[in-house]
C-alpha positions in Angstrom: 41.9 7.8 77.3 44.5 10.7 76.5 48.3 9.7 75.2 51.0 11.8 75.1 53.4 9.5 72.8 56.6 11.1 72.3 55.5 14.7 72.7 58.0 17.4 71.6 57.4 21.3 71.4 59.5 24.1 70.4 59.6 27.6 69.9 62.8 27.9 67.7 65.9 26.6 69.5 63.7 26.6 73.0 62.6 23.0 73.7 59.7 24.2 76.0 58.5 19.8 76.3 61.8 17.8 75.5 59.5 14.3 75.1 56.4 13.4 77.0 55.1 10.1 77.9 51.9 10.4 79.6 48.7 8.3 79.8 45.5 9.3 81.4 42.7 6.6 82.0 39.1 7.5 81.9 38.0 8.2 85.5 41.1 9.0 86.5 41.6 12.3 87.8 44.9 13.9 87.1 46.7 16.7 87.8 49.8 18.4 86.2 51.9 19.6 88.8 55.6 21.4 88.5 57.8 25.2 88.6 57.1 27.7 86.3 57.7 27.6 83.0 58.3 23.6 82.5 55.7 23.4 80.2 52.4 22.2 82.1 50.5 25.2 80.4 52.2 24.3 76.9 51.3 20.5 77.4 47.8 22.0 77.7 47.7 23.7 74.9 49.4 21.0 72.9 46.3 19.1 74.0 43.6 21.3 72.9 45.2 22.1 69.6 46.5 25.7 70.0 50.3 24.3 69.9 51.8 21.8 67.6 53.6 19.3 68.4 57.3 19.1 67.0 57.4 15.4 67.2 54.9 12.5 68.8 51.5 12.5 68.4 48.6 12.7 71.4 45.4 10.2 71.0 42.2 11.1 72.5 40.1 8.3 72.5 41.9 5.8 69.9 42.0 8.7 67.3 45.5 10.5 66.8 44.4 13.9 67.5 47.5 15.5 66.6 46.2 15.4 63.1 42.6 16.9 64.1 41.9 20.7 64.1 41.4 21.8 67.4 37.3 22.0 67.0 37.4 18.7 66.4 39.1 17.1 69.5 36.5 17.6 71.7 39.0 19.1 74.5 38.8 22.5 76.1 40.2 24.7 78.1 39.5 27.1 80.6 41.9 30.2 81.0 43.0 31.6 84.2 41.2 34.8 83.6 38.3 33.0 81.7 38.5 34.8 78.8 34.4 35.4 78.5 33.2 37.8 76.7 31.9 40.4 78.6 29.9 42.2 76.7 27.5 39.3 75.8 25.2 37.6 78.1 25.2 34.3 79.8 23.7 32.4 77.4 25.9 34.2 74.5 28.9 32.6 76.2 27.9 29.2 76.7 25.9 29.2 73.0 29.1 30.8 71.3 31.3 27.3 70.5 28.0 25.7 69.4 27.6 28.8 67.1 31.1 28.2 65.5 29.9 24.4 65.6 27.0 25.8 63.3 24.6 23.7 65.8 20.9 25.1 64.8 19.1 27.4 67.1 16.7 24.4 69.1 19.7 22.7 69.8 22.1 25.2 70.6 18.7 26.2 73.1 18.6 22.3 74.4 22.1 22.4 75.1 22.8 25.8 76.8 20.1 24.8 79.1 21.4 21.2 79.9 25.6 22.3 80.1 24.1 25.2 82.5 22.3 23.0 84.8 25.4 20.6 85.0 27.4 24.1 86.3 24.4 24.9 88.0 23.6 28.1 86.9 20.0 28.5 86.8 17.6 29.8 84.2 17.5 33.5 85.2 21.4 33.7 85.4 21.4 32.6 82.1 20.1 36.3 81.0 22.1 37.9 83.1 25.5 39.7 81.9 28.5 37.8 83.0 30.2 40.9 84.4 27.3 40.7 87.0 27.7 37.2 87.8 30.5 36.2 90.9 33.8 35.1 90.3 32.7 31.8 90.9 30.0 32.1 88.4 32.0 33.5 85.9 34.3 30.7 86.6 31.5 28.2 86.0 30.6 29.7 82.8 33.8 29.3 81.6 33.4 25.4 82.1 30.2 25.9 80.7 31.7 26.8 77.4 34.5 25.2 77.4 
């Protein structure tokens, strides 16, 4: 389960979230609808770690994540543009958070290979530079790493 208890961000005087309440089950899809700029893409962010909070907290699980790093809340986030890195293969993309994660090489291996059948890219794709690969793809790599 996620929990927003109480969330508040701001950027200076700008309240960009004024105090969300929010619970999401597991199962449960959601989706964050609303006009632009009212703070779905900040509430995001807040999620994953990138923004903190100015009051509340958000729990992930049981654990009040507010107080995790954000490479330890298990939560991420793919961009509108992806944000892959184009100059590194398939593989490289997916591999590079387990990298950071300091995951050994067999592993990193094991995993790439089962996150990239769960996206369905196949084996041979996985060599392949991502600026060949389809928008679509791309867009499934980005899931892949994410």
């Amino acid at each position: 389960m996620i929990r927003f208890d109480d969330v508040e961000v701001r950027f200076g005087d700008q309240v960009a979230i004024p105090g969300l309440d929010l619970e999401i089950h597991e199962g449960e899809f959601f989706t964050l609808l609303g006009p632009s700029g009212c703070g779905k893409t900040t509430a995001l962010r807040t999620l994953a770690g990138f923004v903190d909070p100015s009051r509340g907290d958000i729990v992930i699980d049981g654990q009040v994540a507010t107080r995790l790093p954000s490479e330890k809340r298990r939560v991420g986030m793919v961009f509108q543009n992806y944000a892959l890195f184009p100059s590194m293969s398939v593989r490289q993309n997916i591999a590079f958070g387990l990298t950071v994660r300091k995951a050994g090489k067999a592993e990193t291996d094991r995993l790439v290979r089962a996150i990239a059948d769960q996206v369905e890219l196949s084996a041979a794709q996985l060599d392949k530079n991502v600026a060949e690969l389809s928008g679509g793809q791309q867009q499934r790599v980005a899931i892949a790493r994410a």
